[in-house]
Chimera marker file (.cmm) of the C-alpha trace (Angstrom):
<marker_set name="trace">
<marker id="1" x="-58.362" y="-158.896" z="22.737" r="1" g="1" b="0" radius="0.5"/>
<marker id="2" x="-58.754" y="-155.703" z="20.458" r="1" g="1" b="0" radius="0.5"/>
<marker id="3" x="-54.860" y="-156.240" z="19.969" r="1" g="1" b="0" radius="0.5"/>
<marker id="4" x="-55.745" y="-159.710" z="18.183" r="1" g="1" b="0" radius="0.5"/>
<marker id="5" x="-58.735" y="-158.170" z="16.112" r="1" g="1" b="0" radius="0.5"/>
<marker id="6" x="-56.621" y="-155.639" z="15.010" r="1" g="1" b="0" radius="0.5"/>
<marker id="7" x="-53.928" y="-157.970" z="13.983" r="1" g="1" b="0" radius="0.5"/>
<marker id="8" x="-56.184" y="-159.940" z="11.981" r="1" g="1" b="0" radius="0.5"/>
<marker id="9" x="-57.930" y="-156.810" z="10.199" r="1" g="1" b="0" radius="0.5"/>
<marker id="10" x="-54.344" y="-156.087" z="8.880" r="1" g="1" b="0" radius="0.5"/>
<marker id="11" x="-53.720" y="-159.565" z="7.281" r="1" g="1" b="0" radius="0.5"/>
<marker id="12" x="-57.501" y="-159.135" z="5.797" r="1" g="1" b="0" radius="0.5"/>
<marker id="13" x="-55.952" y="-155.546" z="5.082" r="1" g="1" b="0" radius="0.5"/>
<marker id="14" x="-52.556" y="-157.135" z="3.143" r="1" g="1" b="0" radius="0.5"/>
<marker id="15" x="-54.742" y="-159.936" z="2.015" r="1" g="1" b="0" radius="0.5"/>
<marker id="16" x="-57.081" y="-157.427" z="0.095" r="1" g="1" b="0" radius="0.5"/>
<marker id="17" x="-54.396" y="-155.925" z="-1.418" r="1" g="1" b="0" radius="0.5"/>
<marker id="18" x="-52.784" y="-158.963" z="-2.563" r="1" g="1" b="0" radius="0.5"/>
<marker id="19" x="-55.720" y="-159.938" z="-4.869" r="1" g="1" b="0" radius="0.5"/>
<marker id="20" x="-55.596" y="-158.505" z="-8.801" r="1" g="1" b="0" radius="0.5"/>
<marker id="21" x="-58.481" y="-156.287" z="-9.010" r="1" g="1" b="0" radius="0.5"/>
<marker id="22" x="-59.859" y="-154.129" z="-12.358" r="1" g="1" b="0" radius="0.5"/>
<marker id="23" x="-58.584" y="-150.562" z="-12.444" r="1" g="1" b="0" radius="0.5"/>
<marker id="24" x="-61.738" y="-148.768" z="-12.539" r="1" g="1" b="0" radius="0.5"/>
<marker id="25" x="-60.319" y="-145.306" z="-12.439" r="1" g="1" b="0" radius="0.5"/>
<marker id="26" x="-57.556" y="-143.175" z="-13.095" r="1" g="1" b="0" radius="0.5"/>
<marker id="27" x="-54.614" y="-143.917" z="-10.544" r="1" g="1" b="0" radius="0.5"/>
<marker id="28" x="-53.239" y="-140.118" z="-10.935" r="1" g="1" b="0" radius="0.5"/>
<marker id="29" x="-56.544" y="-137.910" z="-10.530" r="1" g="1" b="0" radius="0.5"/>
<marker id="30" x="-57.730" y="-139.283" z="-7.711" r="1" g="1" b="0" radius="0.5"/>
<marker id="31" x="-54.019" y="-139.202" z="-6.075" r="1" g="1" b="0" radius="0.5"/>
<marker id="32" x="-54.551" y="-135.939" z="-6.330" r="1" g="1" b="0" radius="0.5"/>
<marker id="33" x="-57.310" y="-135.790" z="-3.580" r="1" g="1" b="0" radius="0.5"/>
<marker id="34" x="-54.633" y="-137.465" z="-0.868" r="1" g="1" b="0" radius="0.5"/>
<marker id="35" x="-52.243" y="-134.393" z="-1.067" r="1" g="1" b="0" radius="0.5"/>
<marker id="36" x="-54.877" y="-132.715" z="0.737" r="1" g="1" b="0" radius="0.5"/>
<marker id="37" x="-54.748" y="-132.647" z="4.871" r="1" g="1" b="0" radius="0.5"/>
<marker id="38" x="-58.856" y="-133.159" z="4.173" r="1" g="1" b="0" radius="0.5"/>
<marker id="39" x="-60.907" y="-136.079" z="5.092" r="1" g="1" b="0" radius="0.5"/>
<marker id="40" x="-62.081" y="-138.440" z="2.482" r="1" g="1" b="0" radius="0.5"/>
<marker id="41" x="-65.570" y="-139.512" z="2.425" r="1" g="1" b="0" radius="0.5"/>
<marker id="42" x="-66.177" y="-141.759" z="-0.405" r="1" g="1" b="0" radius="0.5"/>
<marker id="43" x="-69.919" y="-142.351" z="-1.109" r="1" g="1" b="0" radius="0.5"/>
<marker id="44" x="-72.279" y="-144.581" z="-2.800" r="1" g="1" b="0" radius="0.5"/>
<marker id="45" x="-74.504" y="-147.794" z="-2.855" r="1" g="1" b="0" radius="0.5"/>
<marker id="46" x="-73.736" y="-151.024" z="-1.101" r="1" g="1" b="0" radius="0.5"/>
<marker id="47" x="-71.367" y="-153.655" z="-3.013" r="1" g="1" b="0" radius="0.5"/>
<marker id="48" x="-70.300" y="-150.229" z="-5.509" r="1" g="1" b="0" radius="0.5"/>
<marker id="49" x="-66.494" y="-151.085" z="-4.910" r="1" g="1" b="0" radius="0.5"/>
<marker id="50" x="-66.186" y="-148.287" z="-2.424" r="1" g="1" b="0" radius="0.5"/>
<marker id="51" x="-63.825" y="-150.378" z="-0.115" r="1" g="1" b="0" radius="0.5"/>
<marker id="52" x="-61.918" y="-151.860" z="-2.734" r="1" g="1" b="0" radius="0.5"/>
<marker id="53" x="-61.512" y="-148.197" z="-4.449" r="1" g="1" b="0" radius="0.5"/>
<marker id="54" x="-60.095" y="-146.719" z="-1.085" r="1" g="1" b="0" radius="0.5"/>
<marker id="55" x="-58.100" y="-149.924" z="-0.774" r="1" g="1" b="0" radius="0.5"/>
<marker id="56" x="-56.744" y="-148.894" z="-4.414" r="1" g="1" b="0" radius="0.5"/>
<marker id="57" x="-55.964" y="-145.301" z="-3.876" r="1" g="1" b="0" radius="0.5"/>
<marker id="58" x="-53.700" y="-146.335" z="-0.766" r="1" g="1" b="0" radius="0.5"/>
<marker id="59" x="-52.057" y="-149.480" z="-1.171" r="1" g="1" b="0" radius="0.5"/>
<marker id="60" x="-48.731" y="-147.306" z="-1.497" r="1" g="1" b="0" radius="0.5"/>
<marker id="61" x="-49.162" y="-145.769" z="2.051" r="1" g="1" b="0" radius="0.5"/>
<marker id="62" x="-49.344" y="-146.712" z="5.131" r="1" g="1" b="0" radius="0.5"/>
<marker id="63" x="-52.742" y="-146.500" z="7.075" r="1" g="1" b="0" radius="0.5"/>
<marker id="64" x="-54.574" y="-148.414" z="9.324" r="1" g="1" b="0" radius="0.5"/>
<marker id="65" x="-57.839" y="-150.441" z="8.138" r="1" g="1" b="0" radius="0.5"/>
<marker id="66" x="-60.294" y="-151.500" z="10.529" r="1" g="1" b="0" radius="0.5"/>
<marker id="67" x="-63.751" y="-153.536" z="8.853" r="1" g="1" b="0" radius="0.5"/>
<marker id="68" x="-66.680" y="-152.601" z="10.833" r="1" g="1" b="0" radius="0.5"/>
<marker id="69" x="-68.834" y="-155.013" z="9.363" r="1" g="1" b="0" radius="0.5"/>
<marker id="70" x="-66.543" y="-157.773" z="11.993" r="1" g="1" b="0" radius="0.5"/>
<marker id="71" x="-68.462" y="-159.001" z="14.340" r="1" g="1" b="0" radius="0.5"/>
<marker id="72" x="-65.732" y="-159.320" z="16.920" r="1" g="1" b="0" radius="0.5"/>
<marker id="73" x="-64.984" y="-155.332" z="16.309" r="1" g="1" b="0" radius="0.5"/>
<marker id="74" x="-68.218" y="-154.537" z="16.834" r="1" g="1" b="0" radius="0.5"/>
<marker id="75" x="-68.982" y="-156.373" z="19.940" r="1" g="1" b="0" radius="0.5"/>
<marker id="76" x="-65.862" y="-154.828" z="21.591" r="1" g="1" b="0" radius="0.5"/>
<marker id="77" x="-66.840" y="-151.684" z="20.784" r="1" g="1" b="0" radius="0.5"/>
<marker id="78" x="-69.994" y="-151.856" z="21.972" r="1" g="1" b="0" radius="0.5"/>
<marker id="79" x="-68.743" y="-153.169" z="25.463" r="1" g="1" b="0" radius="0.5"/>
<marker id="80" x="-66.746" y="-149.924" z="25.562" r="1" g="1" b="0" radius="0.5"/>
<marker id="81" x="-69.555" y="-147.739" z="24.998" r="1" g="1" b="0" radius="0.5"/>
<marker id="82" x="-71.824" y="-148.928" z="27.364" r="1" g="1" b="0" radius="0.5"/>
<marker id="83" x="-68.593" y="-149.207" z="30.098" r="1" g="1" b="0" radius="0.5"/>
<marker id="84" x="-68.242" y="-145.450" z="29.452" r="1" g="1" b="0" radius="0.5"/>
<marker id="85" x="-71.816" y="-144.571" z="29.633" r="1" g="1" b="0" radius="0.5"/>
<link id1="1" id2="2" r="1" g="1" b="0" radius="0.2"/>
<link id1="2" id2="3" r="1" g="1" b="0" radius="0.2"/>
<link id1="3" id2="4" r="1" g="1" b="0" radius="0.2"/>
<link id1="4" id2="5" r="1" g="1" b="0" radius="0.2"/>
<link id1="5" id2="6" r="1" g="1" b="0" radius="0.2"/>
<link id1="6" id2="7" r="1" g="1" b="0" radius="0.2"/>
<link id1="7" id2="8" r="1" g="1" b="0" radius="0.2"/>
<link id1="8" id2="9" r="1" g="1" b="0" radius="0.2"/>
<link id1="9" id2="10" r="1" g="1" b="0" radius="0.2"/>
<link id1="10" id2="11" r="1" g="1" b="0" radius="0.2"/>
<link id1="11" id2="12" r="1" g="1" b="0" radius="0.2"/>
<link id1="12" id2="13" r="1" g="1" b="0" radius="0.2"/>
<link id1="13" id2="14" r="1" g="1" b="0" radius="0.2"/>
<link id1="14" id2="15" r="1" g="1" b="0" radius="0.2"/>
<link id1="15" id2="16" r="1" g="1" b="0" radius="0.2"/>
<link id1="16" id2="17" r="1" g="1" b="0" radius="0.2"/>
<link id1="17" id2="18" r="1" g="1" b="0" radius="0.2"/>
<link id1="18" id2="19" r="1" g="1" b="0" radius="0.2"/>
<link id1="19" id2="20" r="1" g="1" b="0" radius="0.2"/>
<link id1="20" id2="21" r="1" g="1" b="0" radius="0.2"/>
<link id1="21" id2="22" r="1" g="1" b="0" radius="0.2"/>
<link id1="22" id2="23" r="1" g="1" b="0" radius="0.2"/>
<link id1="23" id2="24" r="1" g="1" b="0" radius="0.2"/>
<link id1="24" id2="25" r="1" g="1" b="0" radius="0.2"/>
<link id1="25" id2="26" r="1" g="1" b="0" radius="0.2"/>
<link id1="26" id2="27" r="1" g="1" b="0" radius="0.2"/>
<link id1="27" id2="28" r="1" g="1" b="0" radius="0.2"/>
<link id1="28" id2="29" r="1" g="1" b="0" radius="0.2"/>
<link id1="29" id2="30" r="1" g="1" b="0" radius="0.2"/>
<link id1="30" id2="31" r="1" g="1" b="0" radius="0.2"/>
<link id1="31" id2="32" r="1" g="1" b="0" radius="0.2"/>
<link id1="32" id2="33" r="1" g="1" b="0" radius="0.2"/>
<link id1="33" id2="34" r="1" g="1" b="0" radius="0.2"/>
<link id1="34" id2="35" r="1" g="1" b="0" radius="0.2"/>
<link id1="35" id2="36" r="1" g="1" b="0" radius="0.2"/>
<link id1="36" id2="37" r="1" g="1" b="0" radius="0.2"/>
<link id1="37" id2="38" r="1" g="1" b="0" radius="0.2"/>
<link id1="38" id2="39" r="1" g="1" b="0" radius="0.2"/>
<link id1="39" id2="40" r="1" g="1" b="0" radius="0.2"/>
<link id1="40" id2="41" r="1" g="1" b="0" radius="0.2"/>
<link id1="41" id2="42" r="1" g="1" b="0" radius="0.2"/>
<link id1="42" id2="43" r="1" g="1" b="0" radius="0.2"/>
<link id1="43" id2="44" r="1" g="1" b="0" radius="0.2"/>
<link id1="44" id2="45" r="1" g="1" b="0" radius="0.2"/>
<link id1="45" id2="46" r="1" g="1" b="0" radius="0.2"/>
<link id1="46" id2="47" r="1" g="1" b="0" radius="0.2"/>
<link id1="47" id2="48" r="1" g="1" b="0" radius="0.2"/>
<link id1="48" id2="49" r="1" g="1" b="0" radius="0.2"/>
<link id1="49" id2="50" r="1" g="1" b="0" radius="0.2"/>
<link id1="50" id2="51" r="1" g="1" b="0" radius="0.2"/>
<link id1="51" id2="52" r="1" g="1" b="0" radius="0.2"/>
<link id1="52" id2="53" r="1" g="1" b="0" radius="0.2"/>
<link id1="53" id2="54" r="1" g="1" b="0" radius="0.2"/>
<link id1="54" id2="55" r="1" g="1" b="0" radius="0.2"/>
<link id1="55" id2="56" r="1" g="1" b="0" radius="0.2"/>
<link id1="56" id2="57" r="1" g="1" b="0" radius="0.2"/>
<link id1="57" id2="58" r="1" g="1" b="0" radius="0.2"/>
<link id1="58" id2="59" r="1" g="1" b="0" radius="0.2"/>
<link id1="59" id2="60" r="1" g="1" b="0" radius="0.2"/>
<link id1="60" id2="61" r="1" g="1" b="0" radius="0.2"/>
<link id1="61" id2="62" r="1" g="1" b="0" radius="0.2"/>
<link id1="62" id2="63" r="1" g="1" b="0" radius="0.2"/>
<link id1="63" id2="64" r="1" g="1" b="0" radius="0.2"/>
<link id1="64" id2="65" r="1" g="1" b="0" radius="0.2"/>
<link id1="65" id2="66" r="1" g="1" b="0" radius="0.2"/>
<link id1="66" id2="67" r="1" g="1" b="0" radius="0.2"/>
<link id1="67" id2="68" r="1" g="1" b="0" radius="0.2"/>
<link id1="68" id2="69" r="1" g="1" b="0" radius="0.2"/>
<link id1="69" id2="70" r="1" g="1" b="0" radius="0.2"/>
<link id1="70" id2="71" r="1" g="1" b="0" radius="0.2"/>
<link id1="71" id2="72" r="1" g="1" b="0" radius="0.2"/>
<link id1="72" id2="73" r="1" g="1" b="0" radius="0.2"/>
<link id1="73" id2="74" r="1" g="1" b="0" radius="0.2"/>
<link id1="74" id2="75" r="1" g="1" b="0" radius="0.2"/>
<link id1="75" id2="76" r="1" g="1" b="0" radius="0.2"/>
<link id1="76" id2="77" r="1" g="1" b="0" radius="0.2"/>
<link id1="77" id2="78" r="1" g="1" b="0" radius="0.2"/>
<link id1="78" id2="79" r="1" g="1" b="0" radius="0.2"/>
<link id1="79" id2="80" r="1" g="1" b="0" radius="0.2"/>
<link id1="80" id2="81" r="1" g="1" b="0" radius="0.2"/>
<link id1="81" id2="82" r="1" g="1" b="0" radius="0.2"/>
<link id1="82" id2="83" r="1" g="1" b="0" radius="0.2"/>
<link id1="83" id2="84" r="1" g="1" b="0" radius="0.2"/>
<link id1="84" id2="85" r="1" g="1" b="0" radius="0.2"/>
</marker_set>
């Protein structure tokens, strides 16, 4: 089951990608911030572009995406946590 939810996050993933978006900041400077072994936090109000901004800055590596906000996901995680518990 996670298998297909997985699967489907990363043709939402390549789907996101696909879609011409407005370059709303500078490609090199924040390039600069993946050299580092750091993690990334990237902050700020709902609907800001933060997703599609992190979508930006990686769309020439390869890295996993997983949306939270799917229902399925979330469900299947929360089985998990309460089978641990």
């Amino acid at each position: 089951m996670i298998k297909n939810i997985i699967i489907q996050q990363r043709e939402e993933r390549d789907f996101l990608l696909s879609l011409p978006y407005i370059q709303r900041f500078q490609e090199k400077g924040l390039a600069s911030y993946l050299q580092s072994s750091l993690i990334k936090l990237i902050t700020g109000p709902r609907r800001a572009g933060k997703s599609v901004m992190a979508l930006q800055m990686l769309k020439e590596y390869h890295f996993a995406y997983l949306n939270f906000d799917d229902e399925l996901l979330l469900k299947h995680f929360s089985k998990l946590s309460v089978d641990i518990v």
